[in-house]
C-alpha positions in Angstrom: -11.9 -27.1 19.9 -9.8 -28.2 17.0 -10.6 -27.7 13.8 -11.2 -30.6 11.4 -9.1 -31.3 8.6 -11.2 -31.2 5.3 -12.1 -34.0 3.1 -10.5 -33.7 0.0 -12.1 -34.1 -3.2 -10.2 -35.3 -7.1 -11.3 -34.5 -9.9 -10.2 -34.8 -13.4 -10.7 -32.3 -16.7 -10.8 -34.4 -19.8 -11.0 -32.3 -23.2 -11.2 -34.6 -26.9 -10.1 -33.2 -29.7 -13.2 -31.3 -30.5 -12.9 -29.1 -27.3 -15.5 -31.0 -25.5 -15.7 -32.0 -21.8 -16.1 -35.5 -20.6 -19.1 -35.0 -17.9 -20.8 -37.1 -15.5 -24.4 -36.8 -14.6 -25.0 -37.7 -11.3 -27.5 -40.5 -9.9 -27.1 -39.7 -5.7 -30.1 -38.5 -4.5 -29.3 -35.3 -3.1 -27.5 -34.0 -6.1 -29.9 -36.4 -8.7 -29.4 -35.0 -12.3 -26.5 -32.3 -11.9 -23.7 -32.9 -14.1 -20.0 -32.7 -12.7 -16.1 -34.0 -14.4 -15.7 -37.2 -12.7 -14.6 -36.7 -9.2 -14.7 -38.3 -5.7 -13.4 -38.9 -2.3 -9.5 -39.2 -1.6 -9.2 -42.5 0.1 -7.2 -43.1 2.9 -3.3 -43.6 1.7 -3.9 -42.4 -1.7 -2.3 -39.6 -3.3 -4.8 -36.7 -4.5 -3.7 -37.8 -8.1 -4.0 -41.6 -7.4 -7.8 -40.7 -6.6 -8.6 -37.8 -9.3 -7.2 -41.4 -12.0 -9.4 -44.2 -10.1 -12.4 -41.8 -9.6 -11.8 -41.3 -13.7 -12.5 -45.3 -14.3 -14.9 -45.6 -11.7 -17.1 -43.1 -13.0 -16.1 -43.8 -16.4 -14.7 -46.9 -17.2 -12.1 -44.4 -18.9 -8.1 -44.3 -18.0 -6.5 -41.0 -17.9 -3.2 -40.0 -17.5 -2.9 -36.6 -15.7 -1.4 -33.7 -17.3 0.4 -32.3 -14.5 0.9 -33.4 -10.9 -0.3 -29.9 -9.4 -4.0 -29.3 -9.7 -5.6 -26.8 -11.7 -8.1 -25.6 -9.2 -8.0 -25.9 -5.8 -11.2 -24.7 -3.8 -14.1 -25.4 -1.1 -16.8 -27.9 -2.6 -20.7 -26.5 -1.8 -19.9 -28.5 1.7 -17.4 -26.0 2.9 -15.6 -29.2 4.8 -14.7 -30.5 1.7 -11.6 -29.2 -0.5 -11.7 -29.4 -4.8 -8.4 -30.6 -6.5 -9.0 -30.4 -10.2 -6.7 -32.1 -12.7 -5.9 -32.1 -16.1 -6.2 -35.5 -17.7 -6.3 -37.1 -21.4 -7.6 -40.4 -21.8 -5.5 -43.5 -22.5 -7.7 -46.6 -22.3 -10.9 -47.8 -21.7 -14.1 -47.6 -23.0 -17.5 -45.4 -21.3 -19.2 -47.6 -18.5 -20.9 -45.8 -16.6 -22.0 -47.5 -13.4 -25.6 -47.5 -12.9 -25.7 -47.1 -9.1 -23.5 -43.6 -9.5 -24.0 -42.1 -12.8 -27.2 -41.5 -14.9 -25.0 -40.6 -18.2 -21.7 -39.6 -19.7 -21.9 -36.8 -22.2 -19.2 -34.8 -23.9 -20.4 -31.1 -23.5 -19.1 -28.0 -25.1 -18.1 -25.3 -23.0 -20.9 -23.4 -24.0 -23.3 -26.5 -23.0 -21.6 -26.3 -20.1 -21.8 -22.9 -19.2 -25.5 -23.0 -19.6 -26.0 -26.0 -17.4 -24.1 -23.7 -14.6 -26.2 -20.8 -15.1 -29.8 -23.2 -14.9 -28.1 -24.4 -11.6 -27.1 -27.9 -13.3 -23.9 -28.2 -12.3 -22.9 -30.2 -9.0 -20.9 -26.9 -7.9 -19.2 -23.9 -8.4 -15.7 -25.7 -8.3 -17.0 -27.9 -11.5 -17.5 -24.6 -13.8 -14.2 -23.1 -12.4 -12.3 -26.5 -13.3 -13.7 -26.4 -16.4 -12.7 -22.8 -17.0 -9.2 -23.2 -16.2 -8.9 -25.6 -18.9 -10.8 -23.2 -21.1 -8.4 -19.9 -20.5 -5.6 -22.2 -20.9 -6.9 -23.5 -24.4 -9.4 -21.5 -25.6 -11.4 -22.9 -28.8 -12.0 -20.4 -31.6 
């Protein structure tokens, strides 16, 4: 039986200038309320950083412009058939819209905020906290 390729997954990491995370709280029904960097599907034809910058808007309504073309974390999503490609971004445009069918809020957490979402079990996965942690060992705030 041949395997079947994974499903591939974008995300992007956006830090401000006060160290804080842009974050995404989600409306679905089987993950309802867990909080996750904007993130979605790789579309058919679409580069994995084509979708990490249109999953940004959608969930958003911000534009980002990635920080590097290689991903920052690469790893299985809580589905095992699905793959995590986390990005660095910064924002260029746009302004938060979040829309209503997807997204409950958009917050800008701390890393400490964050943190203690993932250790209530309020995070969409384990490849959210270690995105976020990258970015965090890269530039740590003092």
């Amino acid at each position: 039986m041949a395997k079947t390729k994974p499903i591939n997954v974008a995300g992007t990491v956006v830090r401000d200038s006060d160290g804080r995370y842009l974050m995404i709280q989600e409306k679905r029904a089987d993950i309802y309320g867990l909080w996750n960097i904007p993130a979605g599907h790789q579309d058919p034809g679409e580069t994995l950083q084509q979708a990490a910058i249109r999953e940004a808007y959608e969930e958003s309504g911000l534009q980002v412009k990635l920080l590097s073309s290689k991903p920052i974390y690469v790893g299985p999503t809580a589905n095992k058939a699905h793959m995590f490609h986390a990005f660095p971004a910064t924002i260029i445009g746009g302004s938060v819209n979040a829309p209503e069918d997807e997204v409950l809020q958009i917050q800008w957490l701390t890393f400490a905020e964050i943190k203690k979402l993932y250790e209530q079990g309020n995070l969409r996965g384990d490849s959210t906290m270690a995105s976020i942690q990258e970015v965090e060992n890269a530039h740590p705030r003092h």
